[in-house]
ZAMARGU-4260 file (C-alpha; in steps of 0.2 Angstrom, whole numbers, plus 5000, padded with zeros to 4 digits):
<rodrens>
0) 5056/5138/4903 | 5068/5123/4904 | 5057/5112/4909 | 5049/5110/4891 | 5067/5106/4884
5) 5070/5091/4895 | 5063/5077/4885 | 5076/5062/4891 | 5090/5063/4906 | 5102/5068/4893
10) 5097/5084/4891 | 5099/5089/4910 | 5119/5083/4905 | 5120/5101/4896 | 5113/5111/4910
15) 5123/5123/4925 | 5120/5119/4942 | 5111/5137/4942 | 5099/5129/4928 | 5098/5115/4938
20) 5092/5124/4951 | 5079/5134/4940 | 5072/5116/4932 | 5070/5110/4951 | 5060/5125/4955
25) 5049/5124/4937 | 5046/5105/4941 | 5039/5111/4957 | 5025/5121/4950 | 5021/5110/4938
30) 5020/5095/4950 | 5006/5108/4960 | 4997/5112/4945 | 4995/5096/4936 | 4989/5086/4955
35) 4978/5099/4957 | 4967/5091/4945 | 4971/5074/4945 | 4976/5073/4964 | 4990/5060/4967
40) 5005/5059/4978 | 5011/5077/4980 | 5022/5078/4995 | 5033/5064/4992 | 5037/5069/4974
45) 5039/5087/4980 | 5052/5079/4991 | 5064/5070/4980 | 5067/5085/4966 | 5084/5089/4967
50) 5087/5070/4971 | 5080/5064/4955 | 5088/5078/4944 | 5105/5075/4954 | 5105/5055/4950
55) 5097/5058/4931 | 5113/5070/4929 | 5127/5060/4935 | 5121/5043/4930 | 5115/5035/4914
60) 5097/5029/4914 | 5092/5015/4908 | 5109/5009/4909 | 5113/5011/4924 | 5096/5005/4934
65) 5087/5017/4946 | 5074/5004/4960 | 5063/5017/4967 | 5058/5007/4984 | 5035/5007/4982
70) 5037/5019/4968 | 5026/5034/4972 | 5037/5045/4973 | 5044/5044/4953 | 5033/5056/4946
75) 5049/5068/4946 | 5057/5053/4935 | 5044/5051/4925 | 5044/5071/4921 | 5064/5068/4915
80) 5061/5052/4906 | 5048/5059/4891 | 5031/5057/4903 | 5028/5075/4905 | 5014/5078/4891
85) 5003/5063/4898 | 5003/5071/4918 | 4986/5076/4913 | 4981/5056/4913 | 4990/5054/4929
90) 4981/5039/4939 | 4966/5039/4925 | 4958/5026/4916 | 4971/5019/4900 | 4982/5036/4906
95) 4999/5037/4916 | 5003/5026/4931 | 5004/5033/4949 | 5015/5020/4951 | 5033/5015/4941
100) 5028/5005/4925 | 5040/4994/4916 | 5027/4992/4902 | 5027/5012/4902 | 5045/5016/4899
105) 5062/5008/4898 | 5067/5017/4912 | 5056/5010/4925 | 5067/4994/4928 | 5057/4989/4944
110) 5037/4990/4951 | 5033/4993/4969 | 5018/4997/4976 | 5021/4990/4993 | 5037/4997/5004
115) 5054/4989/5007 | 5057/4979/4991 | 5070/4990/4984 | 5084/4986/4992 | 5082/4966/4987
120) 5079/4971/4969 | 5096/4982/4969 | 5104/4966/4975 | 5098/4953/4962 | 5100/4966/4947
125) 5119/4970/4954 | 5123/4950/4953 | 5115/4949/4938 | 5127/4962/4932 | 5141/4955/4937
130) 5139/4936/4933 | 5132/4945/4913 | 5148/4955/4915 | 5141/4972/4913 | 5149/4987/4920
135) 5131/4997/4924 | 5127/5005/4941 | 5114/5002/4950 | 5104/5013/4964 | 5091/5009/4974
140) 5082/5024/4983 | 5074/5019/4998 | 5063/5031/5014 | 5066/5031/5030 | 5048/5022/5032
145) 5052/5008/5022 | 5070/5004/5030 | 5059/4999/5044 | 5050/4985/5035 | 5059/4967/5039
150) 5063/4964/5020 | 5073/4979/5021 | 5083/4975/5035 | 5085/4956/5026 | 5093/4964/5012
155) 5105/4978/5022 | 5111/4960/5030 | 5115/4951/5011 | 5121/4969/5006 | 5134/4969/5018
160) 5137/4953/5016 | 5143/4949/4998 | 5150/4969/4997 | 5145/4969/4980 | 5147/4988/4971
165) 5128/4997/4975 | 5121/5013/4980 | 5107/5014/4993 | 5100/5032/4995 | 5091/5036/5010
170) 5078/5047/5006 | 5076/5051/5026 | 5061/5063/5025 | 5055/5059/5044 | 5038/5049/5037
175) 5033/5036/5028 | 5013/5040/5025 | 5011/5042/5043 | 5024/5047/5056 | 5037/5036/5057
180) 5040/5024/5073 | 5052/5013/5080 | 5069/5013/5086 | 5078/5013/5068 | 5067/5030/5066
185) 5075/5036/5084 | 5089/5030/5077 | 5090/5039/5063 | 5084/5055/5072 | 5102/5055/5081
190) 5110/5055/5065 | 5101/5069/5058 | 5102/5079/5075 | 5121/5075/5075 | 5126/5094/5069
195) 5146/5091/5074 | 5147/5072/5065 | 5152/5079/5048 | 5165/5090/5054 | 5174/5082/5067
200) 5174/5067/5055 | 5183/5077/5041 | 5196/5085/5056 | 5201/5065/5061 | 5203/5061/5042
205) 5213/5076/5039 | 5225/5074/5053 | 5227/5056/5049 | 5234/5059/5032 | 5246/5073/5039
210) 5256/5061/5048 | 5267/5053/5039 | 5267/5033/5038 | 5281/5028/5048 | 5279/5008/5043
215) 5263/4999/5041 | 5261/4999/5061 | 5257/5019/5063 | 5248/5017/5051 | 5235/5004/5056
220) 5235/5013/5075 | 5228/5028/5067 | 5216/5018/5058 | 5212/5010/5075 | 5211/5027/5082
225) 5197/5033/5069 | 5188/5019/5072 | 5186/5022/5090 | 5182/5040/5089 | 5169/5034/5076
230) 5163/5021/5087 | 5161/5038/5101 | 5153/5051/5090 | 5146/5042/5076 | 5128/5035/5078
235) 5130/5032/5060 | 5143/5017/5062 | 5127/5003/5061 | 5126/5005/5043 | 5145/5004/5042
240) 5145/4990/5054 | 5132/4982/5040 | 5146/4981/5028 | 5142/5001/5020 | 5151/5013/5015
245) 5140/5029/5025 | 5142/5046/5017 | 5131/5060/5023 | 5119/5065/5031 | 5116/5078/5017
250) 5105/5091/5013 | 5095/5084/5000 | 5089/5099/4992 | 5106/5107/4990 | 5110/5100/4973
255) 5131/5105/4971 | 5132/5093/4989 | 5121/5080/4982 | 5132/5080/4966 | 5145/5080/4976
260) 5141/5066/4987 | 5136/5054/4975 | 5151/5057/4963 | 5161/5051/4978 | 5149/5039/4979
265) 5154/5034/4964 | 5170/5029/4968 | 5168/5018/4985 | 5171/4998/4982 | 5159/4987/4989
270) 5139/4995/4994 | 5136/5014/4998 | 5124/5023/5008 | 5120/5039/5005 | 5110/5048/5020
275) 5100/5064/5012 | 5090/5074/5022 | 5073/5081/5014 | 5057/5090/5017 | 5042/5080/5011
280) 5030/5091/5002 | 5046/5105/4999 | 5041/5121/4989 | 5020/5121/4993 | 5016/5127/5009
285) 5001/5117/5013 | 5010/5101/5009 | 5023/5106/5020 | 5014/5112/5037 | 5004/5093/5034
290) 5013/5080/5024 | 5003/5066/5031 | 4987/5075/5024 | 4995/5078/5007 | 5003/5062/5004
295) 4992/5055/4994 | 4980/5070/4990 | 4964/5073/4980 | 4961/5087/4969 | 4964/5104/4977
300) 4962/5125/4974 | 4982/5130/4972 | 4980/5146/4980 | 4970/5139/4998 | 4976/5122/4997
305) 4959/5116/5002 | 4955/5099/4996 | 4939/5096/4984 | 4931/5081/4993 | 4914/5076/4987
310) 4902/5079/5000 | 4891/5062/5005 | 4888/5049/5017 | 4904/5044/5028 | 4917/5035/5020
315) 4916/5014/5028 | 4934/5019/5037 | 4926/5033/5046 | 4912/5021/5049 | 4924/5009/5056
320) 4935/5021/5067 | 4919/5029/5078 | 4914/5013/5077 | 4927/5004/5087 | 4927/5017/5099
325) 4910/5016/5104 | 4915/4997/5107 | 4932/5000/5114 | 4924/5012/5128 | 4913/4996/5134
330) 4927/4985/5135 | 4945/4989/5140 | 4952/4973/5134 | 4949/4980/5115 | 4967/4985/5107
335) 4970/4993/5090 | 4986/4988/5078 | 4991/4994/5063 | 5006/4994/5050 | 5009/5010/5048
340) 4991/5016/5043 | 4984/5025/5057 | 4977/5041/5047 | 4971/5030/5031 | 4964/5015/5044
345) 4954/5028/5054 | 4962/5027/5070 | 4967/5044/5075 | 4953/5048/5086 | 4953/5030/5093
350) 4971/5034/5096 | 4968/5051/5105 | 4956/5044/5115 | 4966/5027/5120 | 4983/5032/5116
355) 4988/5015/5128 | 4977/5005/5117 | 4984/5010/5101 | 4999/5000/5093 | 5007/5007/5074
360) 5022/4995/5073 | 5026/5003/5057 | 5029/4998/5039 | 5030/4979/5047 | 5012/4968/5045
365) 5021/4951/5049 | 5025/4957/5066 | 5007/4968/5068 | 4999/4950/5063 | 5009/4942/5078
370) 5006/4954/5091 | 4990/4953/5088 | 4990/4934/5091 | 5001/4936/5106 | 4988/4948/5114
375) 4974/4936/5110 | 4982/4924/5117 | 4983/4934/5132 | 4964/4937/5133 | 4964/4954/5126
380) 4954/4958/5110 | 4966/4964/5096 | 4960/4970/5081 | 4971/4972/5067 | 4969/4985/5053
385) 4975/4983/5037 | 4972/4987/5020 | 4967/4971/5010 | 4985/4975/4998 | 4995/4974/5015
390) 4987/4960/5024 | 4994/4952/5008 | 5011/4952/5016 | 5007/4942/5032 | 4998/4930/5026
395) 5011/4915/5035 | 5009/4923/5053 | 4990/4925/5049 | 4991/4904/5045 | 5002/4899/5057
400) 5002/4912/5073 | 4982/4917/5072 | 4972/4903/5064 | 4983/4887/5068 | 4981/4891/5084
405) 4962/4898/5085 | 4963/4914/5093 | 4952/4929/5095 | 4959/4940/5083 | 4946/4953/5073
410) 4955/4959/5055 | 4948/4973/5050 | 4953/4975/5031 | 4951/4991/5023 | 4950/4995/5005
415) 4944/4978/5001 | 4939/4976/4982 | 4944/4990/4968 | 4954/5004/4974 | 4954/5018/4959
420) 4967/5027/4954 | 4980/5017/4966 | 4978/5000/4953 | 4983/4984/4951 | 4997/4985/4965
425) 4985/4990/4979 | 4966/4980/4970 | 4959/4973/4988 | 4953/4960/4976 | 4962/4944/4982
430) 4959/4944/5001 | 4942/4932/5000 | 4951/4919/4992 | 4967/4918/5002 | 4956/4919/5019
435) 4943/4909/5014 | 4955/4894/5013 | 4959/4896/5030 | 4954/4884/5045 | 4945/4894/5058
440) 4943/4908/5047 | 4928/4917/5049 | 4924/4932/5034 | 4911/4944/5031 | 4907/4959/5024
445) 4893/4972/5025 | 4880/4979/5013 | 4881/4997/5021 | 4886/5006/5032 | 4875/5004/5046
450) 4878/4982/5046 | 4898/4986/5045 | 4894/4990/5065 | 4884/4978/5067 | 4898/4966/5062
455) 4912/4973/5074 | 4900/4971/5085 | 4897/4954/5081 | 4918/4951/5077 | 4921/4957/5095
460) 4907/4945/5102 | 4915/4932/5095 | 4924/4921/5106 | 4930/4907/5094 | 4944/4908/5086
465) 4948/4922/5070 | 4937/4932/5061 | 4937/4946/5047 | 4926/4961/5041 | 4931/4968/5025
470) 4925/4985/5016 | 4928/4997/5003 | 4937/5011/4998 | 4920/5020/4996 | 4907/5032/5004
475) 4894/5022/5011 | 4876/5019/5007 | 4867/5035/5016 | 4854/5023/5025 | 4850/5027/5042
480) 4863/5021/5055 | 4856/5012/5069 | 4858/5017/5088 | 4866/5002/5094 | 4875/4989/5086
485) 4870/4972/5088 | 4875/4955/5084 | 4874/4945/5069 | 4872/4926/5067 | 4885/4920/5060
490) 4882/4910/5044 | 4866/4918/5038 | 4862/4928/5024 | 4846/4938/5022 | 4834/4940/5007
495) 4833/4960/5003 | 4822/4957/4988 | 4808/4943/4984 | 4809/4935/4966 | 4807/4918/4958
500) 4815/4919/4940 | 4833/4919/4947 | 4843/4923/4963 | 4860/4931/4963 | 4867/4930/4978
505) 4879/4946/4981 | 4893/4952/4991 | 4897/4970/4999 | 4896/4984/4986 | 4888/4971/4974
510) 4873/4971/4984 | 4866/4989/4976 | 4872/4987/4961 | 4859/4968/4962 | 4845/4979/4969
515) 4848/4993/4951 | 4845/4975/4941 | 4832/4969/4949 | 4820/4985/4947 | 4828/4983/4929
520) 4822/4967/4928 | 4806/4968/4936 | 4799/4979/4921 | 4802/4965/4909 | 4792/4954/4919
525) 4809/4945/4926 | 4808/4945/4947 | 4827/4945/4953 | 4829/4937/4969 | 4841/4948/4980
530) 4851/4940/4993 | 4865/4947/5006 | 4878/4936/5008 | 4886/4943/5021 | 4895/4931/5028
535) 4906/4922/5015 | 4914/4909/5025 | 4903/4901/5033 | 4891/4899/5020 | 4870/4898/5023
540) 4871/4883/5018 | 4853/4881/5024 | 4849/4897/5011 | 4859/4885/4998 | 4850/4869/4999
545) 4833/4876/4998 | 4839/4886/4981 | 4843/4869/4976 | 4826/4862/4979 | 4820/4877/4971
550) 4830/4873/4957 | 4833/4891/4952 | 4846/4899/4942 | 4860/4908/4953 | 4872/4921/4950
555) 4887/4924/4964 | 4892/4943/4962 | 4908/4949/4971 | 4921/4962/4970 | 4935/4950/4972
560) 4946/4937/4962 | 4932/4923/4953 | 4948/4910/4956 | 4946/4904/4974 | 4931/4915/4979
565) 4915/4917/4984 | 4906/4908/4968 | 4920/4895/4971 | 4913/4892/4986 | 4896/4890/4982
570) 4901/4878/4966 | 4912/4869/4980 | 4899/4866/4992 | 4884/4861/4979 | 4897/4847/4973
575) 4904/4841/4987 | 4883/4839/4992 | 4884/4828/4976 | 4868/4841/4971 | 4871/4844/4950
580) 4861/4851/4937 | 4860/4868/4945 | 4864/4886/4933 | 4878/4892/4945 | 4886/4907/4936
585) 4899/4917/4946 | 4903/4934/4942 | 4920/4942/4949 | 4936/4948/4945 | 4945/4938/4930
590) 4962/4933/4931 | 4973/4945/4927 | 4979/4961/4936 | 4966/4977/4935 | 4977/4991/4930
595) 4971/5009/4938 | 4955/5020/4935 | 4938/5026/4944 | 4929/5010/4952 | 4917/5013/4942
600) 4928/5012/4927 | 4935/4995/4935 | 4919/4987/4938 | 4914/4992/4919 | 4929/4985/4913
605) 4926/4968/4925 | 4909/4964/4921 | 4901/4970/4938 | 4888/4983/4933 | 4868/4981/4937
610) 4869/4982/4914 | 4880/4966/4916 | 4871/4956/4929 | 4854/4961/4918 | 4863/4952/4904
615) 4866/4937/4913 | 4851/4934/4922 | 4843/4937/4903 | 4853/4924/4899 | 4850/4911/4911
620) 4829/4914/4914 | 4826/4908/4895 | 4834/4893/4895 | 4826/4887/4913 | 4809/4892/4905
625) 4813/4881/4889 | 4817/4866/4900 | 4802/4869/4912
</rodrens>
């Protein structure tokens, strides 16, 4: 086998384009056995084979500088840059990133785990190259998908602008995680659709050069008349017209016309694009009849391509998705929007069923924050799904377009808390604290299941102003789910478990890991008081005066950040009540960024076990007993 000689990019440097073409095809199979165990992002990576090798044989990396645009799809790169024999810790505890690393290899010059940032990075790196003086290329490869993200489009308009010498690749593939929307996608679609573009292109340039130049005047009048056929057959020209150079589009799985392409590539002044044309999940025929499903997929049998999913309880998004539906069929003014998510927000059957009242905008949160407020604002009842990583990236409309103006917009944001093996670039760990600061903001989140419908419910009852439900990346609790979801008062918690030596008052996910320490506990003699708090802005604070009478040790427990969040809160609110000499202890994430791993691995790692929360209640009961 080639592949187990390639141990750095200059070892391909040696190879035929035949032994190219065998190492593309080795890479393959070993990309389908290895995720078949680990799971991971296997369609994208099958995708950009041939693209990788081409731009790992022509250019020199880590000199010249390879910006992978979110970065899931550099598992090929990692396999050429001396990663190979650690693909068995792929997305595990301590083992290889799903994700590109700097801290893993000098080749990974750029992190992404969120869309349409290459193109911005390629930018600052080739004027830092230029003002050092360096002579070193560099290349940003960027989806389809993630061109449709505003950051993107920013960057193609300072590209074109300063014409310094960069290569863009467009990895066009048709999707992003989801189907692609938009009119860039249409766009696009003509490009690749355009089956005479290439060739009447090449006719115009060879007559051109034919004639001979009689004077500059014929010479610029045949210029004139390119340009105009251009303008007529081209749909290409907006990225010329953007200040590019546009070469393709090109099959990207043909590697002599990629080599050839970039090596003229190469040799344009000012920025390129490179249009290459590629099949997501190319070489497995599962990943290729569904890339959606196989994007990012779990551990799988080679031969079926069936999934191993554990079976359980339904998974919070599922929850959520027949949820809103239920809700959405009593009340016509209900509108789903989301960024490019439908599949991983569950919305494909709400979509099917209300294909009117379903909105993906595409890789573009800022603008799926704003319509939503538009809609509000237009008495409809918009409810936003989102990962809690993505809402990250509207976090201005959300202040100044939804809760600077008080409307009725219901976030619903998914994968709140640790994530697994996606890490530190998607942890939902930070949406509490940059919500919670909000005016009008209102923010809870569920114990189970069964309350995550009772708070849509209560989320689409609400009539004044913003409001939020968060949930996990997890299978829910298995309790039984009630017929009819009702409303919840805002601003109360509820006490699930009766004790008097301390209280910890937990949030979410935290809420069974409390109910493990308390039976812990209770066999010590130690009675743990167990409290829901459900809703984390507002606060009971009727709950949290009378604990403060009680004058009884707390603990706040939360899957989220500890700087800004929901023990801040409580601390915040007993001092501004000038009420002092209370054990506040506030359990949460700690400040710095949780890399990838199981969430159980995480929560270990963190402190926020039912072992750790035993510890600390042991620690605080003694000492109010010695001072009773």
């Amino acid at each position: 086998m080639l592949l187990e000689h390639i141990n750095e990019p200059k070892d391909l440097k040696r190879l035929s384009i035949e032994q190219l073409e065998q190492l593309a095809s080795e890479i393959r199979q070993f990309l389908v056995e290895k995720l078949s165990v680990t799971g991971g992002h296997l369609s994208p990576n099958l995708g950009v084979v041939e693209l990788t090798i081409a731009l790992h044989y022509l250019f020199n990396s880590p000199h010249d500088k390879f910006i992978f645009d979110v970065g899931h799809q550099s598992y090929v790169h990692k396999i050429l840059t001396g990663r190979m024999d650690k693909f068995d810790t792929l997305r595990k505890y301590k083992g290889l990133c799903g994700f590109i690393k700097r801290s893993e290899s000098e080749h990974d010059v750029w992190e992404a785990g969120h869309s349409s940032t290459s193109l911005s990075a390629a930018m600052g790196m080739a004027i830092a190259r230029d003002l050092k003086g360096d002579d070193n290329r560099v290349v940003a490869i960027i989806g389809d998908g993630a061109l449709t993200g505003g950051m993107a489009l920013e960057a193609l308009n300072h590209i074109g602008h300063e014409k310094k010498n960069l290569m863009v690749i467009l990895n066009d593939n048709e999707m992003s995680i989801a189907p692609n929307v938009g009119a860039l996608h249409n766009y696009l679609g003509k490009i690749r659709s355009d089956k005479h573009y290439v060739k009447v292109k090449e006719e115009i340039e060879h007559l051109i050069k034919r004639i001979p130049a009689i004077g500059g005047t014929l010479a610029k009048t045949m210029e004139k008349l390119k340009d105009s056929l251009k303008y007529a057959i081209v749909p290409g020209v907006l990225f010329e017209e953007l200040g590019f150079t546009y070469l393709g589009p090109i099959d990207g799985h043909n590697l002599p016309a990629l080599l050839e392409t970039l090596q003229q590539a190469q040799n344009v002044e000012g920025p390129v694009m490179v249009h290459a044309l590629t099949l997501k999940g190319k070489g497995y025929s599962p990943a290729e009849a569904d890339s959606h499903a196989w994007h990012g997929a779990s551990p799988y049998k080679i031969e079926s391509g069936k999934m191993l999913k554990a079976v359980g309880p339904p998974m919070y998004t599922e929850v959520f998705g027949s949820t809103l539906i239920e809700l959405a069929r009593e009340d016509d003014r209900i509108v789903a929007v989301t960024p490019a998510m439908p599949g991983g927000s569950g919305l494909l059957k709400f979509a099917k069923e209300f294909p009117d009242r379903m909105f993906d905008v595409g890789i573009a949160e800022q603008h799926a924050a704003t319509l939503c407020a538009a809609l509000a604002s237009e008495g409809m009842k918009p409810v936003y799904a989102v990962y809690s990583t993505f809402l990250q990236r509207a976090y201005d409309q959300v202040v100044h377009d939804i809760c600077r103006a008080n409307l009725n917009v219901m976030f619903a944001i998914d994968r709140a808390g640790f994530v697994g093996p996606d890490g530190e670039t998607h942890q939902g760990v930070y949406d509490i604290a940059f919500l919670r600061s909000i005016p009008n903001m209102v923010l809870m989140m569920p114990k189970d299941e069964s309350e995550l419908r009772h708070m849509m419910k209560t989320a689409l009852s609400y009539n004044e102003g913003p409001i939020a439900v968060r949930y996990p990346r997890i299978s829910g609790q298995g309790v039984p789910m009630d017929d009819t979801p009702r409303e919840i008062p805002i601003g109360t918690w509820e006490v699930l478990r009766q004790g008097d030596s301390a209280v910890v008052l937990a949030v979410g996910p935290m809420i069974a890991a409390a109910l493990e320490a308390a039976e812990q506990l209770s066999k010590e003699g130690v009675h743990l008081r167990v409290v829901n708090a459900r809703f984390i802005k507002p606060l009971d604070t009727a709950m949290l005066m009378q604990l403060a009478d009680e004058n009884i040790p707390i603990i706040t427990m939360e899957e989220g950040v500890r700087l800004g969040g929901f023990g801040s809160s409580v601390l915040e609110y007993y001092a501004n009540q000038n009420v002092y000499g209370l054990q506040v202890k506030v359990l949460g994430v700690p400040d710095y960024f949780v890399e990838h791993g199981s969430v159980k691995e995480q929560r270990t790692e963190v402190g926020l076990t039912a072992e750790d929360l035993v510890a600390e209640v042991k620690s605080l009961v003694p000492r109010k007993r010695q001072h009773a």
